[in-house]
N, CA, C and O of each residue as an XYZ file, in Angstrom:
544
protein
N     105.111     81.635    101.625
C     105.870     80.449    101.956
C     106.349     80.452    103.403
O     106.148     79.338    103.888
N     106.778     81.096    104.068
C     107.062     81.666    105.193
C     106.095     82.122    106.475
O     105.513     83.206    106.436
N     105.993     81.419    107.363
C     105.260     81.957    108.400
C     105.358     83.273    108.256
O     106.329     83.926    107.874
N     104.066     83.711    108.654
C     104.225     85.372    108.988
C     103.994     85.521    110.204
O     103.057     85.032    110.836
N     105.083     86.403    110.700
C     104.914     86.673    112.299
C     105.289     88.083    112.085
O     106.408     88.492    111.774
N     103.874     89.006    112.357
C     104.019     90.394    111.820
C     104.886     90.831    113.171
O     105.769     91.681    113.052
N     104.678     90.381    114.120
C     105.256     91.533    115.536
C     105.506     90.764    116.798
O     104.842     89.791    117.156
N     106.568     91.306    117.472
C     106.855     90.695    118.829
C     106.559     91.908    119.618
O     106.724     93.009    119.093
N     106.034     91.777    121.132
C     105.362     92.638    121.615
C     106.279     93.270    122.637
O     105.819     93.979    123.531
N     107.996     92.940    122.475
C     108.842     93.212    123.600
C     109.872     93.222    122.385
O     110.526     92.188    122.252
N     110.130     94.394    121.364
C     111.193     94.651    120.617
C     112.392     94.727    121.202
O     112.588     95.040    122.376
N     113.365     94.387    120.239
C     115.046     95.018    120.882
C     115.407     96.449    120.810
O     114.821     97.309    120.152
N     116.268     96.575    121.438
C     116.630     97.999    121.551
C     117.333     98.762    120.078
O     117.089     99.919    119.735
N     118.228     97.819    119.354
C     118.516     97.568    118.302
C     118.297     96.976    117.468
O     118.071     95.992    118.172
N     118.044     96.415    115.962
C     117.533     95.640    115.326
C     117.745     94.958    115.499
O     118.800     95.025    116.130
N     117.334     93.710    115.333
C     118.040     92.168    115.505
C     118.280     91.549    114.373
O     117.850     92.339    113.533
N     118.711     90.601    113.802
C     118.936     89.559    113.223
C     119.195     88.423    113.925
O     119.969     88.446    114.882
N     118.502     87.178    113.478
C     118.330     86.353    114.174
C     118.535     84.751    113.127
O     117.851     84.426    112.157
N     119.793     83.936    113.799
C     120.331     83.234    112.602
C     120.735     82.090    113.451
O     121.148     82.220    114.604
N     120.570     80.736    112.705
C     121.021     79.345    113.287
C     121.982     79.568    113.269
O     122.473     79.884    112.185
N     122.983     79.524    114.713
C     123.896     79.621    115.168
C     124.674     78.006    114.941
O     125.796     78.086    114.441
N     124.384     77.172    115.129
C     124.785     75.706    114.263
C     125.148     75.520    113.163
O     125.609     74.476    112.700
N     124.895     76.964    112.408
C     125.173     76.720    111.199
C     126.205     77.397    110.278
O     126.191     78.587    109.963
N     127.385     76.182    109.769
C     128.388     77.232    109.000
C     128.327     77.999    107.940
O     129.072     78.969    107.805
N     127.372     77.625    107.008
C     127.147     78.876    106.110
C     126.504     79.908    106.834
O     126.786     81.090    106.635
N     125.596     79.516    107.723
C     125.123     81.253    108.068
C     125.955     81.840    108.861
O     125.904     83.063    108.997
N     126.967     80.997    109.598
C     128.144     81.855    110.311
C     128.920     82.716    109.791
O     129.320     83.792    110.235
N     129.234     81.871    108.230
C     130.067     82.646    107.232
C     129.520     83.904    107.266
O     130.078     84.733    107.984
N     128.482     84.243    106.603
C     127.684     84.780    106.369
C     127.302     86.434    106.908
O     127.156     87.549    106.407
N     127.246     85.721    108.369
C     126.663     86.728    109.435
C     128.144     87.375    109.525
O     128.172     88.540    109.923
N     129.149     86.875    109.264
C     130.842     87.554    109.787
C     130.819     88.845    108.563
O     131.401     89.925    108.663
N     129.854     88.307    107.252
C     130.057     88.992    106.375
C     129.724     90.894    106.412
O     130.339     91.951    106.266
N     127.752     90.180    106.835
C     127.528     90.568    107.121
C     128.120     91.883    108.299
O     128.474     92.986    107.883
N     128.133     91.550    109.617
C     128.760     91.975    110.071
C     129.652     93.220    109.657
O     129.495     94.424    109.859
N     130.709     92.455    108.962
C     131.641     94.124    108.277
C     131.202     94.963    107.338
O     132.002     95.749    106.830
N     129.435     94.939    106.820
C     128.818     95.889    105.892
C     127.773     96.604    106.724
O     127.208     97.577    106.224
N     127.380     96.097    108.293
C     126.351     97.243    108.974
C     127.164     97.358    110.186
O     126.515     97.988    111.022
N     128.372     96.995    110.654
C     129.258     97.424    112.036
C     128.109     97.677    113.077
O     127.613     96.583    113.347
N     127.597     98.517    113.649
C     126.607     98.702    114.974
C     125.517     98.565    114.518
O     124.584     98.169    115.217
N     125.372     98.894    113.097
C     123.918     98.847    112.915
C     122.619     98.465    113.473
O     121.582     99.074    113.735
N     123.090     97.035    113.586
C     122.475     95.617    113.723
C     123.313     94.640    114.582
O     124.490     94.320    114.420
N     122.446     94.243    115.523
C     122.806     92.982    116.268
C     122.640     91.768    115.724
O     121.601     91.535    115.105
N     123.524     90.900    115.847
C     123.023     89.051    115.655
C     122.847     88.240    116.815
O     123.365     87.952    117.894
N     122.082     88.059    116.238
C     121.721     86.913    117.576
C     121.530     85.432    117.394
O     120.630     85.376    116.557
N     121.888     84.142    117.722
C     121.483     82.801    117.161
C     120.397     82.559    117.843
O     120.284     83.034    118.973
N     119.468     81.829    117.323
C     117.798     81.559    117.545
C     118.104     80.505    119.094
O     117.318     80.313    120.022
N     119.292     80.054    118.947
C     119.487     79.530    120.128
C     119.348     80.301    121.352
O     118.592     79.877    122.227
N     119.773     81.016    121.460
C     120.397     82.107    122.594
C     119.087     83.026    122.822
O     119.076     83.555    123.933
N     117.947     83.332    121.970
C     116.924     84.287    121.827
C     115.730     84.130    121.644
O     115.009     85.111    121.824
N     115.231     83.080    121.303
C     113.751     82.442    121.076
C     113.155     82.347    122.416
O     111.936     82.482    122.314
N     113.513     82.175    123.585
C     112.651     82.119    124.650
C     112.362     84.028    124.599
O     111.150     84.240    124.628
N     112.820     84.753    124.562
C     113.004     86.004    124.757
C     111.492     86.288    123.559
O     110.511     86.819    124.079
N     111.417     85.982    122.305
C     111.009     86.231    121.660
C     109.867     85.119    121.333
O     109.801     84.732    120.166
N     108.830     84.501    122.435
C     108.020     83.680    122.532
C     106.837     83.806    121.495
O     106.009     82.929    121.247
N     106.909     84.967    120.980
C     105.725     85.018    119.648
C     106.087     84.294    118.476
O     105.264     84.020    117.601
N     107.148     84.011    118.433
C     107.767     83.359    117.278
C     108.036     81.926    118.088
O     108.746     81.762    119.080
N     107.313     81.023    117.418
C     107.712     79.374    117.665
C     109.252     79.140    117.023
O     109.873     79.498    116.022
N     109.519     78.177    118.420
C     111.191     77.929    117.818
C     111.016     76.795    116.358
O     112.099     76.547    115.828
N     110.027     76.255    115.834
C     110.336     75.625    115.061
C     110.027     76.802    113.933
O     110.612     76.540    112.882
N     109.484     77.670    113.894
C     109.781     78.774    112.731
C     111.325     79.360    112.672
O     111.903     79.636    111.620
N     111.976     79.521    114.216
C     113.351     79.913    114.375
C     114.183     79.207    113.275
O     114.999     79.699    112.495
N     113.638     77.530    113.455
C     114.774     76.863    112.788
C     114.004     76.554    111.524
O     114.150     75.483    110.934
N     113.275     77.398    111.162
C     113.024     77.274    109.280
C     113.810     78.381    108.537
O     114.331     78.151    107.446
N     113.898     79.752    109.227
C     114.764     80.804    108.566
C     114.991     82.161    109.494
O     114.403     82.427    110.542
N     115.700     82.707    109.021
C     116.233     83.595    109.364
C     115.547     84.696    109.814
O     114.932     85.217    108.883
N     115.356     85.434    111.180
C     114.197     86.532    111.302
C     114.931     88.236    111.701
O     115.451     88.437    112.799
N     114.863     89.140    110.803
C     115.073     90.643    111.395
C     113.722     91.043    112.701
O     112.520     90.808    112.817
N     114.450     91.535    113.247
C     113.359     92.258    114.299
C     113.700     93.297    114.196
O     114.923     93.366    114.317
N     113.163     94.363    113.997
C     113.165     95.543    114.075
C     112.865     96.245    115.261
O     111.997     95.684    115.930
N     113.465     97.670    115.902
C     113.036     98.061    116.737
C     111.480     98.465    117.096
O     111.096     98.765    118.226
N     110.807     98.423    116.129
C     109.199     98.399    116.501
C     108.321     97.338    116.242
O     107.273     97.213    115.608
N     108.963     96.692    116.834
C     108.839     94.702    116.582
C     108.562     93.913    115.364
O     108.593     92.702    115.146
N     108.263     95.009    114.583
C     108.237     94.236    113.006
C     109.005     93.171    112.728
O     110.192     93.488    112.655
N     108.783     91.982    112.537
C     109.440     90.486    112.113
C     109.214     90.296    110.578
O     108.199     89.978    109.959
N     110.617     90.624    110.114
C     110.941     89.834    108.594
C     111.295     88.420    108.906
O     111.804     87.994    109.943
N     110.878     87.644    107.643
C     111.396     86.232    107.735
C     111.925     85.585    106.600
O     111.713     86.114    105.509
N     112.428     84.773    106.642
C     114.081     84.108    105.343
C     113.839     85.639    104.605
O     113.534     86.711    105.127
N     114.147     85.231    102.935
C     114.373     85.773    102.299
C     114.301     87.589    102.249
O     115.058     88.446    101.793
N     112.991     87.626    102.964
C     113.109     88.975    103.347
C     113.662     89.464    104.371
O     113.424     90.659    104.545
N     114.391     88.911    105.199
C     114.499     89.233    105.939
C     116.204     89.757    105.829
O     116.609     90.824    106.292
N     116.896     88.931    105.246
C     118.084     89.128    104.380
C     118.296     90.672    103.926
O     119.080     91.499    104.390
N     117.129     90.832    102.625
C     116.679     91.957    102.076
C     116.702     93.224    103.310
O     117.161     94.338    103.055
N     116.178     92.887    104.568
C     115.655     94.119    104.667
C     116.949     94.464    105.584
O     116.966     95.658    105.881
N     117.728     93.929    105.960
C     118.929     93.633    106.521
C     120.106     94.403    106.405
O     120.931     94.864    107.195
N     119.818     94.405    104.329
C     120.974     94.920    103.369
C     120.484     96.458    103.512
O     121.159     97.303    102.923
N     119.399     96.859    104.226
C     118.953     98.208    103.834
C     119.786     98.963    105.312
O     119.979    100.177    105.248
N     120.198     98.290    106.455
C     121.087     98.424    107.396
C     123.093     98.589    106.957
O     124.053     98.964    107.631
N     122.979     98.187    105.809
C     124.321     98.239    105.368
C     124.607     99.565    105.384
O     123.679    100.372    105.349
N     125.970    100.002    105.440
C     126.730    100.999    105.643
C     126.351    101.760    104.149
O     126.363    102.978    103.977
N     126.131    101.090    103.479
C     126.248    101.103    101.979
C     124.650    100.733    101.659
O     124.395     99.651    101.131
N     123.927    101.371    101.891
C     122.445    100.554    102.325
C     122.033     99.680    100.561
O     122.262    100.429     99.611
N     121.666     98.722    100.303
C     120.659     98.529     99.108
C     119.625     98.104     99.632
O     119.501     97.213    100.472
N     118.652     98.909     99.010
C     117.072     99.285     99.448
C     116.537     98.266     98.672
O     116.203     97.243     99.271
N     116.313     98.347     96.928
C     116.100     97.740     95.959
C     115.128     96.440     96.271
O     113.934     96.227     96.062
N     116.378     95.538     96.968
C     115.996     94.177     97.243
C     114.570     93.941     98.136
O     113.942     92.892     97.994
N     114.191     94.818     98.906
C     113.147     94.364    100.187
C     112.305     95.151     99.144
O     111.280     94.497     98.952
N     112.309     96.339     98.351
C     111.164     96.782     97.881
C     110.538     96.051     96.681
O     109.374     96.217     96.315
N     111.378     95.274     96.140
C     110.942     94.053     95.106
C     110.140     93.176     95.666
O     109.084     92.956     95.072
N     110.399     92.478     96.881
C     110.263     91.349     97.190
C     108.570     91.735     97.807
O     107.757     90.828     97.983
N     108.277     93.018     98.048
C     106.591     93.049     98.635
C     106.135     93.633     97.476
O     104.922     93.537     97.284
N     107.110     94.492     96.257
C     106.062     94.801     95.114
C     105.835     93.591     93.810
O     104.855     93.597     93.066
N     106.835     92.705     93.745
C     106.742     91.683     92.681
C     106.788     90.527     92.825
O     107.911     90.032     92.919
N     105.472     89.547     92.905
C     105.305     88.495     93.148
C     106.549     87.606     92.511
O     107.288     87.014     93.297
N     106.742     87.528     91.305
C     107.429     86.553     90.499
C     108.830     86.519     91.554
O     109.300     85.438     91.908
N     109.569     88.167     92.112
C     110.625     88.176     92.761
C     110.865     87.238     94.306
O     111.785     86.688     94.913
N     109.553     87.455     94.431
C     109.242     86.801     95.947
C     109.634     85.443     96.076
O     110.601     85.026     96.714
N     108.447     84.495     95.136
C     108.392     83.112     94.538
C     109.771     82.738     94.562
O     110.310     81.879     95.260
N     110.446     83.764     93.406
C     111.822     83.089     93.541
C     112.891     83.604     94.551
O     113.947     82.979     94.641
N     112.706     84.553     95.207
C     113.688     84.460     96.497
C     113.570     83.192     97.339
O     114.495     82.492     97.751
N     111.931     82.988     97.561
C     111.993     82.020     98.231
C     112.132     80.646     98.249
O     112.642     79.842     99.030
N     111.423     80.564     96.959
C     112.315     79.192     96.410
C     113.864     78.528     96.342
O     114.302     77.379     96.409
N     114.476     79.907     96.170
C     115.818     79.847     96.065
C     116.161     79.487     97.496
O     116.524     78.330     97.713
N     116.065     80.600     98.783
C     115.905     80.607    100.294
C     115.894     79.121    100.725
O     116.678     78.554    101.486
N     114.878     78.645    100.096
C     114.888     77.072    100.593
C     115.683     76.354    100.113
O     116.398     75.705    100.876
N     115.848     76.208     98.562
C     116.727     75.176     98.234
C     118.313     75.570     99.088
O     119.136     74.692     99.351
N     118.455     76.639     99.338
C     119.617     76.987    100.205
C     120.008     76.437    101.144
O     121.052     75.845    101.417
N     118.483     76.805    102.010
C     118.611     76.099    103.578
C     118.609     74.468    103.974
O     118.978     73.832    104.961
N     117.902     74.070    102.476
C     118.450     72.225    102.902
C     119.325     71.698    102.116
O     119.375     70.564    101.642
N     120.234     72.870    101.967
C     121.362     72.146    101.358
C     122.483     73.021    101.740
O     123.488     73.284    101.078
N     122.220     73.344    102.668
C     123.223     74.391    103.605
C     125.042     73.675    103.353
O     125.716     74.367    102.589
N     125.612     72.677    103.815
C     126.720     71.736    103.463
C     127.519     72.394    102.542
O     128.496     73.143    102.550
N     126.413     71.603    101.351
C     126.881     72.105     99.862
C     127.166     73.738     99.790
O     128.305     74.205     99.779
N     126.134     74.413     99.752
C     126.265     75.750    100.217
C     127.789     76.267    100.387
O     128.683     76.693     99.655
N     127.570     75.964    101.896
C     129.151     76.320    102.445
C     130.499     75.924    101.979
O     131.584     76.501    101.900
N     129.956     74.472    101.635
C     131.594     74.619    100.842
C     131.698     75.536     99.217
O     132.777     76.051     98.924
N     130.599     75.649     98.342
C     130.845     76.653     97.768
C     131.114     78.056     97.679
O     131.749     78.666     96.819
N     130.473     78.510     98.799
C     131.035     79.494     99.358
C     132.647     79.860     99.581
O     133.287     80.791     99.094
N     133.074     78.820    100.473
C     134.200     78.587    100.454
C     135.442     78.774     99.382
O     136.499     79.405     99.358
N     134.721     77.871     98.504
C     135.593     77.949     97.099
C     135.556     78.816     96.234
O     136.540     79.040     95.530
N     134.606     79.369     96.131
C     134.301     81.128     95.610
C     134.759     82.368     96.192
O     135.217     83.315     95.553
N     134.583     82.294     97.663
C     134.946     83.521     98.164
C     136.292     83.029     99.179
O     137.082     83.965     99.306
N     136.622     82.058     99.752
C     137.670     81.867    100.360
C     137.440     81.767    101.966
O     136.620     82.462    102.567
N     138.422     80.646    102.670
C     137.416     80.777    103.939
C     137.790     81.492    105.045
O     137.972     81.006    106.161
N     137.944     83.007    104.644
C     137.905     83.771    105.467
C     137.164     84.729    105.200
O     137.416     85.338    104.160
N     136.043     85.166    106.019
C     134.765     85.895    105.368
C     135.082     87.396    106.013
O     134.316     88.335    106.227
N     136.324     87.272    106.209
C     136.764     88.807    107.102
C     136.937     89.565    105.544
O     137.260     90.750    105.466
């Protein structure tokens, strides 16, 4: 479902994550983020980094979410999430090793991934009302 963009040929020094910066659920999100990999991982908004990272078309930028890895490996949406959580302080592995061994898991990450991303709004305010709107 997802462009595949196996590699950028000018990696970061640190991993990247790479997230619509326009956007309040993924802001939430990334803050969350944030306090489960501390240095781990950098964020970056596709705004600020897509010229940098010219192997990747900005209109893939603004379909989902991309990890770069330090040996330019490019995850995208759903996996990319996954492989993200394996950077946590608290790593869960689980998720990224499902998603390349079990089709059915994939299908529906990504299905899910999407109905997410165009309905981002809704999203966020549930978020909101579930977890509270401070994602500290």
């Amino acid at each position: 479902m997802f462009k595949t963009i196996n590699r950028v040929s000018n990696p970061p020094i640190k991993p990247t994550f790479v997230w619509d910066g326009e956007c309040e659920f993924c802001k939430y999100w990334i803050t969350v983020w944030r306090s489960k990999t501390g240095e781990k991982l950098q964020y970056e908004k596709y705004q600020d980094v897509y010229e940098r990272f010219q192997s990747i078309p900005l209109k893939e930028f603004k379909k989902a979410s991309r990890l770069i890895e330090t040996n330019g490996k490019v995850f995208s949406g759903p996996d990319s999430a996954y492989r993200s959580f394996m950077h946590f302080r608290s790593p869960i592995n689980f998720l990224h090793a499902w998603y390349h061994k079990y089709s059915f898991f994939r299908v529906l990450s990504d299905n899910i991934y999407n109905w997410i991303a165009k309905h981002r709004p809704l999203m966020f305010k549930l978020t909101k009302l579930l977890w509270g709107t401070d994602a500290n």
